[in-house]
Structure formats: C-alpha cells, structure tokens
C-alpha positions as CSV (number, residue, x, y, z in Angstrom):
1,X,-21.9,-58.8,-19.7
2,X,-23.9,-55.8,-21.1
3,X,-25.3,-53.2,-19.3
4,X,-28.9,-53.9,-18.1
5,X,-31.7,-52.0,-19.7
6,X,-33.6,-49.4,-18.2
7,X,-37.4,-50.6,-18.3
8,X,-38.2,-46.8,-20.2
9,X,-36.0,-48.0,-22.7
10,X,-38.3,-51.1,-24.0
11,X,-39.9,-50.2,-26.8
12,X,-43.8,-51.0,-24.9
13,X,-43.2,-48.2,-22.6
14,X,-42.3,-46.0,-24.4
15,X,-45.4,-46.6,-26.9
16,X,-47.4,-46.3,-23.4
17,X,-45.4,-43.1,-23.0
18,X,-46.2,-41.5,-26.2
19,X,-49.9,-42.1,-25.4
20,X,-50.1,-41.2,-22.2
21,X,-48.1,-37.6,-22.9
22,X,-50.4,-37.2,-26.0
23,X,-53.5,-38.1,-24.3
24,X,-53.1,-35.7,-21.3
25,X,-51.5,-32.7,-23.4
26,X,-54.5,-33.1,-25.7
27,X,-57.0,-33.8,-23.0
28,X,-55.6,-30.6,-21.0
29,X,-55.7,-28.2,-24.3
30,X,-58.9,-29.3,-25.0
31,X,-60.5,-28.3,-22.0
32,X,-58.3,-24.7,-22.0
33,X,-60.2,-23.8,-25.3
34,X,-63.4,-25.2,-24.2
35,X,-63.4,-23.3,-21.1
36,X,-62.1,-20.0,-23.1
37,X,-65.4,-20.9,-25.8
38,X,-68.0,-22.3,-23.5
39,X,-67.3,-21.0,-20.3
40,X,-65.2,-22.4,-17.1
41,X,-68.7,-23.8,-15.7
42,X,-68.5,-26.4,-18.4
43,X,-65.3,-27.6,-17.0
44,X,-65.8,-30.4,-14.3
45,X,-63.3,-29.8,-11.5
46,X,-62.6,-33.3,-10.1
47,X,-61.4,-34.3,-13.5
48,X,-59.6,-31.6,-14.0
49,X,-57.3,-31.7,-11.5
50,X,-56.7,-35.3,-11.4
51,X,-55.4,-34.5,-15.2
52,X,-54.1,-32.0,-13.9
53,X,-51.9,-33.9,-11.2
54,X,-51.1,-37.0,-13.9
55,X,-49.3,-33.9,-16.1
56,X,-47.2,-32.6,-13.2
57,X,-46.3,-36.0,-12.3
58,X,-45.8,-37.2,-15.6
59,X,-44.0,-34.3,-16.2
60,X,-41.5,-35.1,-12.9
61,X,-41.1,-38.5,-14.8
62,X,-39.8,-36.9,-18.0
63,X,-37.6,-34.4,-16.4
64,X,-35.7,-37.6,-14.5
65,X,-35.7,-39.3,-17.7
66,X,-34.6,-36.1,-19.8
67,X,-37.0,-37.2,-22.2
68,X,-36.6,-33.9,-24.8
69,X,-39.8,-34.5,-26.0
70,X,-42.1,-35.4,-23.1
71,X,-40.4,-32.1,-20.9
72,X,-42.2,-29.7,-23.6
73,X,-45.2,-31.8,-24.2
74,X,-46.4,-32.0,-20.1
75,X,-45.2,-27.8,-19.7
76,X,-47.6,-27.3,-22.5
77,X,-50.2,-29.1,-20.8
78,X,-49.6,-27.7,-17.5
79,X,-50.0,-24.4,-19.0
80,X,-53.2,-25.0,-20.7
81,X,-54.2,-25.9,-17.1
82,X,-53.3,-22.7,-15.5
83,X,-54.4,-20.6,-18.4
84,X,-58.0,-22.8,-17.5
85,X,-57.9,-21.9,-14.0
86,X,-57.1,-17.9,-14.7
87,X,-60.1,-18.0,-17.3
88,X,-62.4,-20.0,-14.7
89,X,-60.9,-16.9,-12.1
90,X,-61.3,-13.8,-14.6
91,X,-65.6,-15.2,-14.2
C-alpha cells in the first residue's frame, strides 16, 4: 500500500499556500513603506496586527513543514512588521 499523502502536499493547498504567503508578505511590506512615506498614523492598528498574527502563525506552519520558501517569505514579513512598529515608535 503507499504511503498516505500529507494534505500540504495536494497540489490546492499549496496554490492556497502560495497565495496566502504572497498576500501577507506583500500586504505587510506594503504597509512598512507606507508608514515610512506617509506616516505611522495612516496605518490602522487592528489590521495590522491581525496581519501581523496570520504571518507569525503562518510562519509556525512553514517552519513544521520546512517549506524553504515560505520560512523566508513570512521572516520577511514579520520584519516589515517590526520595522512598522519602530517607525510608528521613533513618532
């Protein structure tokens, strides 16, 4: 009999995957330079961390996984949201 799959190995999640890591890395970089360009004000705090808390969490998820790609991607975004919360400090 041959081994059973892992669900992260079907190819839909891991298309959901992909989206998901490139939405939130985007979504958290995006809001590092806006606050950097426009100001920390513009940055509204309840969506911010609940990004915020997806990344780290996503980020758990790849590092079980040892997904090579999803490990960098979620640090990244992680960083953009510390480097948000030191600019929204340094005002």
């Amino acid at each position: 009999m041959p081994p059973q799959r892992r669900a992260s190995d079907r190819k839909s999640v891991q298309v959901i995957g992909w989206i998901a890591c490139l939405a939130l890395a985007g979504s958290l970089t995006y809001t590092f330079v806006r606050a950097l360009v426009e100001g920390p004000e513009q940055v509204d705090p309840l969506f911010f961390a609940m990004q915020t808390l997806a990344s780290l969490l996503f980020l758990v998820y790849s590092l079980r996984l040892k997904n090579r790609i999803f490990v960098p991607a979620n640090t990244v975004a992680l960083v953009n949201a510390v480097g948000t919360l030191v600019v929204a400090g340094a005002h």
